[in-house]
Backbone atoms as SQL, in Angstrom:
CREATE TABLE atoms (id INTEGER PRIMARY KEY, chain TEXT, resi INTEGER, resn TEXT, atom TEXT, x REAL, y REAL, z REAL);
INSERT INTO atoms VALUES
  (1, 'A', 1, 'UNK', 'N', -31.825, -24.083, 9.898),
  (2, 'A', 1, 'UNK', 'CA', -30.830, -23.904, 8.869),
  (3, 'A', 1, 'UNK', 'C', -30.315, -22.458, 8.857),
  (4, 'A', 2, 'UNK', 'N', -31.031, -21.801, 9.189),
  (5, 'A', 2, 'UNK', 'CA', -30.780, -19.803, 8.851),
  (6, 'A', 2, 'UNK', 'C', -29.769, -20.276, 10.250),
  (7, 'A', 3, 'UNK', 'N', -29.738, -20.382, 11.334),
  (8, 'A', 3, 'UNK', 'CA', -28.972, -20.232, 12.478),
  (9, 'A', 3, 'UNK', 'C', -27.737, -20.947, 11.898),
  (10, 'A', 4, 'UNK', 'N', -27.947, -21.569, 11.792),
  (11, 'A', 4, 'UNK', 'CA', -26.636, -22.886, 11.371),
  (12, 'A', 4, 'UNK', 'C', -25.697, -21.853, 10.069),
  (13, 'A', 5, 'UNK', 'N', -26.409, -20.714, 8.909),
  (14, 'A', 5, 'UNK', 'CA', -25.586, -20.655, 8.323),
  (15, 'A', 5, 'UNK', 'C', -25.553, -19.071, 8.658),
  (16, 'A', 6, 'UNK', 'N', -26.159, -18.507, 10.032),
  (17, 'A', 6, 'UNK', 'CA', -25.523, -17.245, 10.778),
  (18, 'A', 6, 'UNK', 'C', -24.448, -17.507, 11.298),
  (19, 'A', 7, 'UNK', 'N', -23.879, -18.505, 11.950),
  (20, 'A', 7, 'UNK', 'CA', -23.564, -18.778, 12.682),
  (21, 'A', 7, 'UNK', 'C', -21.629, -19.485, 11.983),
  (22, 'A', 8, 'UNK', 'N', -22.331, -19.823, 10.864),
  (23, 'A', 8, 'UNK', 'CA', -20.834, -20.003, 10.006),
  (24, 'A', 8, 'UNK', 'C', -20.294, -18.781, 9.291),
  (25, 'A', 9, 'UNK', 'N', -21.122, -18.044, 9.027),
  (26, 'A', 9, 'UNK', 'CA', -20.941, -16.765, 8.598),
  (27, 'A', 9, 'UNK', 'C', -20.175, -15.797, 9.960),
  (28, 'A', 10, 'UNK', 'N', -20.545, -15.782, 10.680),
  (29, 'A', 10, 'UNK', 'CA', -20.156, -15.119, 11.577),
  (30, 'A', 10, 'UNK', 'C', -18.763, -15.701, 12.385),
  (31, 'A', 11, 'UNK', 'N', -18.551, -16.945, 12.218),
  (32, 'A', 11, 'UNK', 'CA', -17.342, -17.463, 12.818),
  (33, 'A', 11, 'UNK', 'C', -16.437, -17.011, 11.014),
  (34, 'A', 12, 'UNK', 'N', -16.893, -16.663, 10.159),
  (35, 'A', 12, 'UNK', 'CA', -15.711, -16.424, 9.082),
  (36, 'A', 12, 'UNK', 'C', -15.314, -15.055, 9.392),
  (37, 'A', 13, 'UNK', 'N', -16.498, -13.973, 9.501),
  (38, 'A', 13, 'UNK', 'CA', -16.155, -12.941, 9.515),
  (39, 'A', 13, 'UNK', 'C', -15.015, -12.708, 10.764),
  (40, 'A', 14, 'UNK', 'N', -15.496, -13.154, 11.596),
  (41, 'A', 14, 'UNK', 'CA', -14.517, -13.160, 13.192),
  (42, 'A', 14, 'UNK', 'C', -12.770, -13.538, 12.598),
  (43, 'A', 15, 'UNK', 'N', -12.911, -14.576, 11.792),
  (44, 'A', 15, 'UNK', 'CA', -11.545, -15.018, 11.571),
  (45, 'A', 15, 'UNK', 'C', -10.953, -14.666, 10.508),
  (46, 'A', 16, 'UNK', 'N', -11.384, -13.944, 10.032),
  (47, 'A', 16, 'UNK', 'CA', -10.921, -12.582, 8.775),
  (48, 'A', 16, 'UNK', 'C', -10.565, -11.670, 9.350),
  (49, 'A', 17, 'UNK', 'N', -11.137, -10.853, 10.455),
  (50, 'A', 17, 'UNK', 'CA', -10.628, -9.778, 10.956),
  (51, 'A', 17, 'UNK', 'C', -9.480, -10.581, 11.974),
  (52, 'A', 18, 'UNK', 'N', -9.764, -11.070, 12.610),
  (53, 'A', 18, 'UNK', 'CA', -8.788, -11.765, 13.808),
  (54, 'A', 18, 'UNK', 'C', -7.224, -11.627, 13.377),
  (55, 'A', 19, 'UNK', 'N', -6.980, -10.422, 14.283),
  (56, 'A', 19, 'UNK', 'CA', -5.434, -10.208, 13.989),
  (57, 'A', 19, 'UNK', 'C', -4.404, -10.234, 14.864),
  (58, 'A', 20, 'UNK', 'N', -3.379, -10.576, 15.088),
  (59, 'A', 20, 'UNK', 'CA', -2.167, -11.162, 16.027),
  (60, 'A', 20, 'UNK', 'C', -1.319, -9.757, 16.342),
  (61, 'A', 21, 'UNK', 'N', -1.590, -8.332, 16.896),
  (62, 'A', 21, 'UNK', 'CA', -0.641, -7.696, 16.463),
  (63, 'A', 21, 'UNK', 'C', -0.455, -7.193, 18.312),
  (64, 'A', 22, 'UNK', 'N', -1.041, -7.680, 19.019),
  (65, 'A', 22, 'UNK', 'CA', -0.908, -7.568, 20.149),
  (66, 'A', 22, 'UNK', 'C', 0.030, -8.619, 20.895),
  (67, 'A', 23, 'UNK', 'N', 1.569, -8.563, 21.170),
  (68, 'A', 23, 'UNK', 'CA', 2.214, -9.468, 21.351),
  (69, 'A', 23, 'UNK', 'C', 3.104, -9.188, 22.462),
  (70, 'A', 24, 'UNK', 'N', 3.569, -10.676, 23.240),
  (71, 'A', 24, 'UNK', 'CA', 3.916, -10.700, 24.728),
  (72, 'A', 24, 'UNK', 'C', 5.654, -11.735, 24.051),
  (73, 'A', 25, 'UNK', 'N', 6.627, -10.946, 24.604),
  (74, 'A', 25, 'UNK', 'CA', 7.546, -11.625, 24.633),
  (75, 'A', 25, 'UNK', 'C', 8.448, -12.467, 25.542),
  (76, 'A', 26, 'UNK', 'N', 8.483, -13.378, 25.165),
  (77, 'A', 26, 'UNK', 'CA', 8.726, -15.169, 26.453),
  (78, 'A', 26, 'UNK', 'C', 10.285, -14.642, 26.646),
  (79, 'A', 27, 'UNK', 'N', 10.658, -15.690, 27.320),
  (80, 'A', 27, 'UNK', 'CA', 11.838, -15.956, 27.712),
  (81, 'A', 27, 'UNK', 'C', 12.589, -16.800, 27.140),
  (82, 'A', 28, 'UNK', 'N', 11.277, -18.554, 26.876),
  (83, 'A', 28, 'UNK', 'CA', 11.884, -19.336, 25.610),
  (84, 'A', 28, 'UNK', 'C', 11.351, -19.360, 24.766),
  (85, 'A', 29, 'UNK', 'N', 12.298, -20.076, 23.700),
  (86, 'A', 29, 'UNK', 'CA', 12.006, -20.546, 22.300),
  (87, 'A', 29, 'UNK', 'C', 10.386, -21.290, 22.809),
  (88, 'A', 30, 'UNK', 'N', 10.459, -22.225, 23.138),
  (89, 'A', 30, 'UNK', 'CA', 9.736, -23.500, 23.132),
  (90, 'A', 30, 'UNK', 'C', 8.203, -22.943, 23.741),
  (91, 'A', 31, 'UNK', 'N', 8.285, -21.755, 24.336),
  (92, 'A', 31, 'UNK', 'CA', 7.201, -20.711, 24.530),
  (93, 'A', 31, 'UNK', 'C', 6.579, -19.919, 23.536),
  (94, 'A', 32, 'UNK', 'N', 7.373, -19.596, 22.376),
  (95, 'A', 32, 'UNK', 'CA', 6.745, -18.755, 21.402),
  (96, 'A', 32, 'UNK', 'C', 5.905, -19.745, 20.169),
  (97, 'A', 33, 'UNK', 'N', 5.377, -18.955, 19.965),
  (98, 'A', 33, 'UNK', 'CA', 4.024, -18.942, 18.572),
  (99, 'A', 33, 'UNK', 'C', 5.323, -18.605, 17.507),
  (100, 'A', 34, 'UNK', 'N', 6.312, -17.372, 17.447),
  (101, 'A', 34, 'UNK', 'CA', 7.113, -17.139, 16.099),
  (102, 'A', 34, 'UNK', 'C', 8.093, -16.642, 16.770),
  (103, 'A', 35, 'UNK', 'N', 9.152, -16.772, 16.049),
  (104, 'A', 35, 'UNK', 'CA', 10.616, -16.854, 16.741),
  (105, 'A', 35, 'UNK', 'C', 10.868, -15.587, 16.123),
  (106, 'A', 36, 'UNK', 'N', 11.865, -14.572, 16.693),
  (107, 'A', 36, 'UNK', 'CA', 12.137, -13.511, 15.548),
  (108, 'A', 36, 'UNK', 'C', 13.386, -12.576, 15.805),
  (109, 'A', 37, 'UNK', 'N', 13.747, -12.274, 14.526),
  (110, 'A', 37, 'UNK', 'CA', 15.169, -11.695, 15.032),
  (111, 'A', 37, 'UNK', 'C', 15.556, -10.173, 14.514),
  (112, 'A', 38, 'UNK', 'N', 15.958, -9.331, 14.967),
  (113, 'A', 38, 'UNK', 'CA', 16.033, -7.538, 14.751),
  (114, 'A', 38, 'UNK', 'C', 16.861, -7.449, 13.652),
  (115, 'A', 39, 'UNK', 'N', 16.628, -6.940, 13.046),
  (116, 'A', 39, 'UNK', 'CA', 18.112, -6.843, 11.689),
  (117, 'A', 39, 'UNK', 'C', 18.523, -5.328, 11.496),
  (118, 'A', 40, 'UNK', 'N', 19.569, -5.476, 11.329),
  (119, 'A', 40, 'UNK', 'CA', 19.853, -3.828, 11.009),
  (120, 'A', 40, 'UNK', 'C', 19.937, -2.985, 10.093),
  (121, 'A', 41, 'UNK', 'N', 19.061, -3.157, 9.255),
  (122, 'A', 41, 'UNK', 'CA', 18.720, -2.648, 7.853),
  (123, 'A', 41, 'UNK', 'C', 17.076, -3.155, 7.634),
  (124, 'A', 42, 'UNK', 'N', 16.354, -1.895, 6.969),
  (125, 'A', 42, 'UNK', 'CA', 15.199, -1.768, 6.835),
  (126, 'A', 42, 'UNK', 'C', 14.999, -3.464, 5.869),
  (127, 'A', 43, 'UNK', 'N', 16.129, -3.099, 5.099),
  (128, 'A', 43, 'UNK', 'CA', 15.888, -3.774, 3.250),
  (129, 'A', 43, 'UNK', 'C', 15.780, -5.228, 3.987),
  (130, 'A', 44, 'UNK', 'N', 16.811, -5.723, 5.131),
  (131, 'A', 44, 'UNK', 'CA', 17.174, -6.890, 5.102),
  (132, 'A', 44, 'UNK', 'C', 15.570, -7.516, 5.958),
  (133, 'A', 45, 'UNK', 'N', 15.030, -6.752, 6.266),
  (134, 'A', 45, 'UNK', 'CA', 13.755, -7.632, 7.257),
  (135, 'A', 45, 'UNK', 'C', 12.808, -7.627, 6.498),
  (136, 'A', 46, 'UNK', 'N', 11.375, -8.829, 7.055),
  (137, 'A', 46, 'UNK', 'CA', 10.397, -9.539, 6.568),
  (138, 'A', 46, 'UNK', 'C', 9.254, -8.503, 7.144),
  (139, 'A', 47, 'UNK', 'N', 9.191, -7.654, 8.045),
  (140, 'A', 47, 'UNK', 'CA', 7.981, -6.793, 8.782),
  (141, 'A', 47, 'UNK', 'C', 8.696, -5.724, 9.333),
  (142, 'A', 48, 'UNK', 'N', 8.685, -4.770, 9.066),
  (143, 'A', 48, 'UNK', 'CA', 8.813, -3.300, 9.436),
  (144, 'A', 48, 'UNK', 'C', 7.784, -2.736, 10.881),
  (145, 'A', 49, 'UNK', 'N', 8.432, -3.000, 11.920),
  (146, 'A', 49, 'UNK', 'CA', 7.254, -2.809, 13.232),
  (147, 'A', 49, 'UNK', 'C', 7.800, -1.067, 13.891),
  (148, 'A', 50, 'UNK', 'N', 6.550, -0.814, 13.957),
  (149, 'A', 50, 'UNK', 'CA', 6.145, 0.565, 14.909),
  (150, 'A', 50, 'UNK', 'C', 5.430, 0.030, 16.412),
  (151, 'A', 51, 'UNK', 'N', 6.229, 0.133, 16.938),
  (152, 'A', 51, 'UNK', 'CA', 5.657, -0.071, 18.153),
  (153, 'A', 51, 'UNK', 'C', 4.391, 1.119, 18.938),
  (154, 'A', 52, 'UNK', 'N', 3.239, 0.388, 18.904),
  (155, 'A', 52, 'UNK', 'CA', 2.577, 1.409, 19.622),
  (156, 'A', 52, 'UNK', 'C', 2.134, 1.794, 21.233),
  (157, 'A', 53, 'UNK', 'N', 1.631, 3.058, 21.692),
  (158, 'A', 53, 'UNK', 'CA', 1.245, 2.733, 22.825),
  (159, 'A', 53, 'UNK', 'C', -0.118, 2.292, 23.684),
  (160, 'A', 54, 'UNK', 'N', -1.204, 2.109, 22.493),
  (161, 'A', 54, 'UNK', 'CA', -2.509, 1.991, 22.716),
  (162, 'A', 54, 'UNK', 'C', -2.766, 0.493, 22.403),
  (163, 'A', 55, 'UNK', 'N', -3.537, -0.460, 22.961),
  (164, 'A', 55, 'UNK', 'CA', -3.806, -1.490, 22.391),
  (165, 'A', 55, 'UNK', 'C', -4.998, -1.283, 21.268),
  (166, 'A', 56, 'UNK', 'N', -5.715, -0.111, 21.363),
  (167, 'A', 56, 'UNK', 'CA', -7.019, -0.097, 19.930),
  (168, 'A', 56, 'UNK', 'C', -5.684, 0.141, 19.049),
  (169, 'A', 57, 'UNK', 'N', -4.204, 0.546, 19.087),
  (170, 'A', 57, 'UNK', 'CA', -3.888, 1.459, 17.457),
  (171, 'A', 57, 'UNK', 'C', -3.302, 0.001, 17.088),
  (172, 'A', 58, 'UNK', 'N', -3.093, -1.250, 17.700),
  (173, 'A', 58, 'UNK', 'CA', -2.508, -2.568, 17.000),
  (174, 'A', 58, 'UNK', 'C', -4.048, -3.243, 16.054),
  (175, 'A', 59, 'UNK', 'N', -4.519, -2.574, 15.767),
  (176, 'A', 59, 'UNK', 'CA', -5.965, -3.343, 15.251),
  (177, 'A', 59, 'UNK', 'C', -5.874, -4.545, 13.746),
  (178, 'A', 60, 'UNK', 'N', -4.973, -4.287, 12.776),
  (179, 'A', 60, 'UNK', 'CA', -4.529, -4.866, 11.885),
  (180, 'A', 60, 'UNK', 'C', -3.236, -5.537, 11.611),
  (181, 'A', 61, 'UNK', 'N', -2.934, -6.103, 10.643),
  (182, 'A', 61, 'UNK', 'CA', -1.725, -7.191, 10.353),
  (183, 'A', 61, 'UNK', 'C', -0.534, -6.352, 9.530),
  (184, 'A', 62, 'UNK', 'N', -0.240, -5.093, 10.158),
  (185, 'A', 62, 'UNK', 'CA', 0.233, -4.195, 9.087),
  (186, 'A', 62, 'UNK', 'C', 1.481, -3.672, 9.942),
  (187, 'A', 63, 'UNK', 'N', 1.722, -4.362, 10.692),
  (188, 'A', 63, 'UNK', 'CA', 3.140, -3.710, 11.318),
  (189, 'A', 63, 'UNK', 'C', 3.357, -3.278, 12.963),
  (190, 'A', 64, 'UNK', 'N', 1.987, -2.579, 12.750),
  (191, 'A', 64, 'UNK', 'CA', 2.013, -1.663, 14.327),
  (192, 'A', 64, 'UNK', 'C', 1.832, -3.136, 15.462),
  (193, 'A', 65, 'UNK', 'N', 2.517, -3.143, 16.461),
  (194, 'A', 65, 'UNK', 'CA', 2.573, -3.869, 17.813),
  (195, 'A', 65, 'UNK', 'C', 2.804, -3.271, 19.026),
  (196, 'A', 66, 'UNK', 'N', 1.686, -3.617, 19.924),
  (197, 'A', 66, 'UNK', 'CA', 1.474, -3.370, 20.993),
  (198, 'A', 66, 'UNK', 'C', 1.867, -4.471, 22.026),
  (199, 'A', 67, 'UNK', 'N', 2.779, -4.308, 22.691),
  (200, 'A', 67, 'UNK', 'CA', 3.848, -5.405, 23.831),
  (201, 'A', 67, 'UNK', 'C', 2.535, -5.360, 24.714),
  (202, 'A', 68, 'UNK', 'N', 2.544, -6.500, 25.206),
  (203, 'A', 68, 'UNK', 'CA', 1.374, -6.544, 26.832),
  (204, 'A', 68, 'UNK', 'C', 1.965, -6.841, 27.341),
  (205, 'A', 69, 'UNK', 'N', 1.468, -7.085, 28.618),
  (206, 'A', 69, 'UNK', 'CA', 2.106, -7.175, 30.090),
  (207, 'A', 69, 'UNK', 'C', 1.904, -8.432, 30.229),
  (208, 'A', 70, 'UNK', 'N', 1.286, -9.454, 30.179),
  (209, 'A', 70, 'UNK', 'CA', 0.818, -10.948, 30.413),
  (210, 'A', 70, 'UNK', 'C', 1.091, -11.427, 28.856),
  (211, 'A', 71, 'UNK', 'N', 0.954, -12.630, 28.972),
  (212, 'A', 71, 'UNK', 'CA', 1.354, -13.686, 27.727),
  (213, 'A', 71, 'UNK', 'C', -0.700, -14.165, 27.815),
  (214, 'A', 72, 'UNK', 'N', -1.259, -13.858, 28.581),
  (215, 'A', 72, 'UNK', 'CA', -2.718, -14.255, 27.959),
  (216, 'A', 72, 'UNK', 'C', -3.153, -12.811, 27.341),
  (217, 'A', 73, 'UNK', 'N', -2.540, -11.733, 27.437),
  (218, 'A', 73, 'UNK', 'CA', -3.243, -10.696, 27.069),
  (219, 'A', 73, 'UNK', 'C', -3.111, -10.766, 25.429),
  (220, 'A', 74, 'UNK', 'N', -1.889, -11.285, 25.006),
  (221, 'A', 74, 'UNK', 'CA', -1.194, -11.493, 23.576),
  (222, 'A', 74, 'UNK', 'C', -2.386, -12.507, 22.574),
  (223, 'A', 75, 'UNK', 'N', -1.948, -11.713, 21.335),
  (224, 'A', 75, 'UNK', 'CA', -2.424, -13.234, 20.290),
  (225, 'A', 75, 'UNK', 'C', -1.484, -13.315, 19.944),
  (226, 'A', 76, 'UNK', 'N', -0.222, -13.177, 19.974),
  (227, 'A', 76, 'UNK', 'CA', 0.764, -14.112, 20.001),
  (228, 'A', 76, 'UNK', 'C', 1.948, -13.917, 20.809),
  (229, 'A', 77, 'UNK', 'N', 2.516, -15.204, 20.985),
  (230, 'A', 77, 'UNK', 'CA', 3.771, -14.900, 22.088),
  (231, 'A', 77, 'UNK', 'C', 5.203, -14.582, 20.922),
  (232, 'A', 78, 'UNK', 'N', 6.433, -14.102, 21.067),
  (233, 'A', 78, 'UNK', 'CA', 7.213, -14.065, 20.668),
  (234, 'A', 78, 'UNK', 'C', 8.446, -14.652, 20.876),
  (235, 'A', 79, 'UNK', 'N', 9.707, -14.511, 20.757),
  (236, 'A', 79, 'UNK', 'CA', 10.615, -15.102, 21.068),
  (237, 'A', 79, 'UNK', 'C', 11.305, -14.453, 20.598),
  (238, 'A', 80, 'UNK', 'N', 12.923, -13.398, 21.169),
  (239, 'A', 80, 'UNK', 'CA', 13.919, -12.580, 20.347),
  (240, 'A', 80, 'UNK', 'C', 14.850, -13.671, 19.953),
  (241, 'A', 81, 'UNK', 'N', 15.585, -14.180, 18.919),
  (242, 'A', 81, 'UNK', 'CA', 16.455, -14.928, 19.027),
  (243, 'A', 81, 'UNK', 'C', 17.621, -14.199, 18.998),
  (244, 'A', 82, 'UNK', 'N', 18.996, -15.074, 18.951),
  (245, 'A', 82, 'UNK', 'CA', 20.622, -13.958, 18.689),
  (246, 'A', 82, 'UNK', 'C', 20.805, -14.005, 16.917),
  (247, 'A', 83, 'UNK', 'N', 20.273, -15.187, 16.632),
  (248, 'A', 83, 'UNK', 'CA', 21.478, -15.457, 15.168),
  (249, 'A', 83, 'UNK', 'C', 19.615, -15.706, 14.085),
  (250, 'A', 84, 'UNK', 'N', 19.984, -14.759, 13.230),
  (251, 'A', 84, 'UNK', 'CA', 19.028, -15.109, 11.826),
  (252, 'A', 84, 'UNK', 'C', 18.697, -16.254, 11.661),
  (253, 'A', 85, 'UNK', 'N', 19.032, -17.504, 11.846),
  (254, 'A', 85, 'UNK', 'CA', 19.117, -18.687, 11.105),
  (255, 'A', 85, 'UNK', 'C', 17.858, -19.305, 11.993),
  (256, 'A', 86, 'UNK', 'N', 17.897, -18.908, 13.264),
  (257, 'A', 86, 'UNK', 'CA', 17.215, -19.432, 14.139),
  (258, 'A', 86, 'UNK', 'C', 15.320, -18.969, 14.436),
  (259, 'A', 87, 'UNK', 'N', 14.926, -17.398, 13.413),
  (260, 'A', 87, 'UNK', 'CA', 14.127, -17.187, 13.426),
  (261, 'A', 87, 'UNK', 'C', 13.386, -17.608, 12.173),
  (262, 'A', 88, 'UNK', 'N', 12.103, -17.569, 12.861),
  (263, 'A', 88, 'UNK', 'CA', 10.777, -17.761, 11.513),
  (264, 'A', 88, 'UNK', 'C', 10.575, -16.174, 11.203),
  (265, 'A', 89, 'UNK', 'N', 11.019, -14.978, 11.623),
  (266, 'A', 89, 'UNK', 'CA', 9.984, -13.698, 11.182),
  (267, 'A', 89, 'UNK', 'C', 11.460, -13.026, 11.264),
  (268, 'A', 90, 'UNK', 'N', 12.028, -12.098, 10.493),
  (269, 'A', 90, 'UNK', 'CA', 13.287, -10.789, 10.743),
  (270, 'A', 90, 'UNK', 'C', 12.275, -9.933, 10.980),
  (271, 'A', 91, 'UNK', 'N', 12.472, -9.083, 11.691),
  (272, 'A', 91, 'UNK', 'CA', 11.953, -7.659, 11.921),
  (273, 'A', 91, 'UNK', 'C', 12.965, -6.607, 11.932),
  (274, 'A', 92, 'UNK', 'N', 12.454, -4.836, 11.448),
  (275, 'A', 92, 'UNK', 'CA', 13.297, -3.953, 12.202),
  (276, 'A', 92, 'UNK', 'C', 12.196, -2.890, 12.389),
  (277, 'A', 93, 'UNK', 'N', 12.319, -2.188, 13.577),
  (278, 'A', 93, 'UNK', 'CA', 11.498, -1.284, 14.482),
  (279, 'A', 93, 'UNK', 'C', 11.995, 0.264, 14.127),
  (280, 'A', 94, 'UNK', 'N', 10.957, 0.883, 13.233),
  (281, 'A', 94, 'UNK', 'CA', 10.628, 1.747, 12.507),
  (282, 'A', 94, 'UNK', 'C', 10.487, 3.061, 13.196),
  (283, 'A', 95, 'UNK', 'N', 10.670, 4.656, 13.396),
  (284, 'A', 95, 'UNK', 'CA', 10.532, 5.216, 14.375),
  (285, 'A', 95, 'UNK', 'C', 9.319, 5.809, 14.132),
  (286, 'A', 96, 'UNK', 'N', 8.624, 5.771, 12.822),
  (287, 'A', 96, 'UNK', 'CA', 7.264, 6.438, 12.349),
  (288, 'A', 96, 'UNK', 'C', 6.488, 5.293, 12.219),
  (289, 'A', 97, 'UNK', 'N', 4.912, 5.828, 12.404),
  (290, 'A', 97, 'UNK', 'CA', 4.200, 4.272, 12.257),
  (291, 'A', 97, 'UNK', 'C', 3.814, 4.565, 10.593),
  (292, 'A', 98, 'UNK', 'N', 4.155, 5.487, 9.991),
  (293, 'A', 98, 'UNK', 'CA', 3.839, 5.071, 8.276),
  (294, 'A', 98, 'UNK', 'C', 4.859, 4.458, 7.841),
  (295, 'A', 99, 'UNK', 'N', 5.779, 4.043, 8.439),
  (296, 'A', 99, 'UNK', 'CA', 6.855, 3.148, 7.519),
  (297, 'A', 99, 'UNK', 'C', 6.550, 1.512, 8.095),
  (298, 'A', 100, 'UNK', 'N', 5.770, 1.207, 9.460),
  (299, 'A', 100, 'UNK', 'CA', 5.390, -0.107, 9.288),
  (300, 'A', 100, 'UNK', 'C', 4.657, -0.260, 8.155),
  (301, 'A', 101, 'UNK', 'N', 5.331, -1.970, 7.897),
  (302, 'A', 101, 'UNK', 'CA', 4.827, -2.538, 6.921),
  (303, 'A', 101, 'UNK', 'C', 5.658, -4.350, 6.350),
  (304, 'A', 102, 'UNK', 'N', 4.609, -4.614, 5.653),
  (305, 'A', 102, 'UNK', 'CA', 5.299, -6.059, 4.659),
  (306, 'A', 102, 'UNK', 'C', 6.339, -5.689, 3.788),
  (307, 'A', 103, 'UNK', 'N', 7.103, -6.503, 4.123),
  (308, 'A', 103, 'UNK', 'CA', 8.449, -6.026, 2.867),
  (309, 'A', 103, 'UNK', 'C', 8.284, -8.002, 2.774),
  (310, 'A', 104, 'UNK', 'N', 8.459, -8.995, 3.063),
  (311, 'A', 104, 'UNK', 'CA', 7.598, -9.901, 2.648),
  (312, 'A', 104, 'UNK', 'C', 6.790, -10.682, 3.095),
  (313, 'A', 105, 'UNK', 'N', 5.961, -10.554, 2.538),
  (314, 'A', 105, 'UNK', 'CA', 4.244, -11.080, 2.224),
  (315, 'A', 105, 'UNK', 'C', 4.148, -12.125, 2.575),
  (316, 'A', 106, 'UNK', 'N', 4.568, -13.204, 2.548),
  (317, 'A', 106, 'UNK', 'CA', 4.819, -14.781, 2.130),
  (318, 'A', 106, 'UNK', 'C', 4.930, -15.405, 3.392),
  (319, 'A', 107, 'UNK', 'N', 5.401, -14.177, 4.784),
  (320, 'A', 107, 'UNK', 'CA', 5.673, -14.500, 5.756),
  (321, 'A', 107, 'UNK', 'C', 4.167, -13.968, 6.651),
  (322, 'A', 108, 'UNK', 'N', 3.597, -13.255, 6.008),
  (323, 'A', 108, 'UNK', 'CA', 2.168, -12.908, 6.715),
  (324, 'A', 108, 'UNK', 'C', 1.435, -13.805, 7.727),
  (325, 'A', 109, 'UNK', 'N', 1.446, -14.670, 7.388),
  (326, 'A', 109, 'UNK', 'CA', 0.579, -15.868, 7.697),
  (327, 'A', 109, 'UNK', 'C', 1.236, -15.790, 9.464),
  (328, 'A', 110, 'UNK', 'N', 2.549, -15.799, 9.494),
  (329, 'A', 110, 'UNK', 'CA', 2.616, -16.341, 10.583),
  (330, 'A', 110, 'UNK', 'C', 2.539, -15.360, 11.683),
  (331, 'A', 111, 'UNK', 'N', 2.030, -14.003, 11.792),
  (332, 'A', 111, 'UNK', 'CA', 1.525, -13.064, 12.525),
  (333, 'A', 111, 'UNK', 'C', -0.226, -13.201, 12.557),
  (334, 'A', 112, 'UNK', 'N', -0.508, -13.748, 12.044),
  (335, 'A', 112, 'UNK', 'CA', -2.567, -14.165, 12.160),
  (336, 'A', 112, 'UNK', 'C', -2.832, -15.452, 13.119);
């Protein structure tokens, strides 16, 4: 029983921290995990991204993304679309990493 409830304990903790911020961008739609589109205004987007150059500085769900080179290196794949209507996530790419961030929340989920 102690193994059985190490062992659930430890698959929660894993999937609490488990964060998506390491991401590989496809070619198609039908390839990505979240579709997403650049906007040109801070106000108008759902995630404020700083792109980083280290894969340790993407460690949390807070903005910073690190592009990989392979689509297995990613926890998630992406997709740029042309037209708003067509994405699940707006983004706009921040030139400081203290201005990544949630502007809304509601959309969190789909970066984990």
């Amino acid at each position: 029983m102690k193994k059985f409830c190490l062992s659930v304990i430890t698959i929660l903790l894993f999937s609490i921290n488990a964060t998506a911020q390491k991401v590989y961008s496809v070619e198609y739609q039908n390839q990505a995990d979240v579709k997403v589109f650049v906007v040109d205004y801070e106000n108008q987007a759902d995630l404020k991204v700083y792109k980083v150059k280290y894969q340790n500085q993407a460690d949390k769900n807070e903005g910073r993304w690190f592009f990989t080179d392979y689509a297995n290196q990613a926890d998630k794949k992406i997709h740029f679309v042309k037209y708003a209507n067509q994405s699940d996530l707006k983004i706009y790419f921040v030139k400081y990493e203290n201005q990544a961030g949630w502007n809304n929340k509601s959309k969190i989920q789909l970066m984990y």
